[in-house]
N, C-alpha and C positions, 0 to 999 in steps of 0.2 A: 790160146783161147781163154783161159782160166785169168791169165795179166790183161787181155783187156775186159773180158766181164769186170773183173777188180776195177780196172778203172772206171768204166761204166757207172757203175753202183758206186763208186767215190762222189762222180760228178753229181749222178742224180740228189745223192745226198743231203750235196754241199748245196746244191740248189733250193733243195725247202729249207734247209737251214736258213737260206739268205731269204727267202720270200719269205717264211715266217716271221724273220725281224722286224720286218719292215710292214705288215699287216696292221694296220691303225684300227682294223675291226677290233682288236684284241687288246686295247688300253685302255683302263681302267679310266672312270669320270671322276679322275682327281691332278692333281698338280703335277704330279710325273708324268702321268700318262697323257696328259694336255703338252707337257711341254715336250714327250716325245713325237707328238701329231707335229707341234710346231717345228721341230725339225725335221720331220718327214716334210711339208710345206717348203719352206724353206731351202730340202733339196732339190725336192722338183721344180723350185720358180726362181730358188738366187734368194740371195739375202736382202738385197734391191728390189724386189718386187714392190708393187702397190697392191692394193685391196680395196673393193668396196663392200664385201660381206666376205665371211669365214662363219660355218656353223657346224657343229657335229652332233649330228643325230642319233639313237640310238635306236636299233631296231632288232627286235629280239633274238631273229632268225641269224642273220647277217653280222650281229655286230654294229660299229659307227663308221658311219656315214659322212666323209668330211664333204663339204661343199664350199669353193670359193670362188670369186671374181677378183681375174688376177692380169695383171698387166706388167712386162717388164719395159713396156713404153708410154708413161702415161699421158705424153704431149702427142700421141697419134690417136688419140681416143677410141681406139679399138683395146676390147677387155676379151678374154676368152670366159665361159662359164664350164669350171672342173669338178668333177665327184672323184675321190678317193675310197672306193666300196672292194673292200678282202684282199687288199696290197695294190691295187692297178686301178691308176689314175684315167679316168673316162675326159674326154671334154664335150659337153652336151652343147653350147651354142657357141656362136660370136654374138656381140653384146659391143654397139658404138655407142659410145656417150655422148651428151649432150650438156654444156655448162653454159649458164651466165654471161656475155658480154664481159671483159675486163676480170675475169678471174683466170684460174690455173686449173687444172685437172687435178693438179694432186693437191685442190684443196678440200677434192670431194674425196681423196682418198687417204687409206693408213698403210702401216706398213709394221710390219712384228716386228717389234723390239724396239719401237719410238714407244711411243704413249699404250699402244695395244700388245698383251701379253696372253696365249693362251695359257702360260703355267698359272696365272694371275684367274684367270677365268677357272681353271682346275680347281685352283682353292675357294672360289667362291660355290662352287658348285659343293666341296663337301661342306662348307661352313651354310647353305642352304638346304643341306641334307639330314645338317645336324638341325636347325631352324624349326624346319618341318616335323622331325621328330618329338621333337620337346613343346612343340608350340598347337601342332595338330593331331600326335598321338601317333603317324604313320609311322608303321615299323616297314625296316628297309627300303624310303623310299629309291626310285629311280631313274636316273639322267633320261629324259624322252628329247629334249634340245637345248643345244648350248650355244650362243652367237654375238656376234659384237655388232652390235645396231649403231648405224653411222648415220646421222640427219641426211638429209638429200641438199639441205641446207647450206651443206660445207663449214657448219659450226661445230668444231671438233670438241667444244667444252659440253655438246649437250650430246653427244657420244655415249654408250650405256653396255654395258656385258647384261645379257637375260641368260637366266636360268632357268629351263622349263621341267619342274620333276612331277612324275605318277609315283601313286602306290604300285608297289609293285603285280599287284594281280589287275591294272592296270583302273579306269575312272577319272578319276579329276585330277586336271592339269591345274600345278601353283607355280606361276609365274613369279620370281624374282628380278629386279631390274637393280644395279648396281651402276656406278658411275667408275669411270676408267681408273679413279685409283682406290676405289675398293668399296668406297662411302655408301650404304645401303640406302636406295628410293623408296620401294615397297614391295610389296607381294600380292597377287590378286591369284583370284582362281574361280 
């Protein structure tokens, strides 16, 4: 009785062991923690997946919030809509696209690790954290959304990382918009 309790109590163990690794609620809004959501993405879709949105929300109670539209077929124009909320990937709709006469599906889409990086978006978010600090005076601000805006256009040059941060006792949202390789647009709020 005593060796399989032991065993028991091993298994449960190793079990939050393993779900806590993998909790994307619990990573920081910077360039590690961005590019460990990217390979949590990445495991659950393939490294081939397509995208037409990725964004990671944060919410105070819960933690971040991953949301994508992901397709590992992009010439059947069916997309699934996924949340990743406290380790366990939700998928909330189906989602069929609609493109243009004489174009491609995957010209409406991206894929991590071409042009689009969340470690890349990581860094921009604290290099907007610092921004905000020195520029508006907010002490500690904090990640409220973080998302790569893709034209509907299918123009991959006019593509943009936002950065959405609060003070941290929460009020006004300052928007940052960045270009895919890093080049800063503006700030509004």
């Amino acid at each position: 009785m005593m060796k399989a309790n032991n065993v028991f109590a091993f298994l449960i163990s190793g079990a939050l062991v393993l779900s806590c690794g993998q909790n994307s609620g619990n990573e920081p809004a910077n360039a590690d923690g961005f590019e460990k959501i990217e390979n949590q993405i990445k495991s659950e879709f393939g490294n081939d997946a397509y995208f037409t949105e990725i964004s990671i929300t944060y919410n105070e109670s819960i933690g971040n919030i991953v949301g994508v539209t992901a397709t590992t077929e992009p010439e059947s124009m069916q997309m699934g809509q996924w949340n990743l909320t406290s380790g366990d990937w939700q998928q909330n709709s189906d989602i069929t696209i609609e493109i243009p006469k004489g174009t491609k599906a995957t010209d409406f889409m991206f894929q991590l690790g071409t042009s689009v990086s969340l470690r890349q978006l990581g860094e921009l978010v604290e290099k907007s954290k610092e921004n905000l600090k020195e520029d508006k005076q907010v002490d500690n601000p904090r990640l409220h959304m973080a998302f790569i805006k893709y034209p509907d256009t299918g123009e991959a040059s006019k593509a943009e990382y936002v950065v959405m941060l609060q003070p941290e006792t929460g009020g006004t949202t300052f928007t940052y918009s960045y270009k895919l390789d890093g080049e800063f647009i503006g700030m509004d709020y």
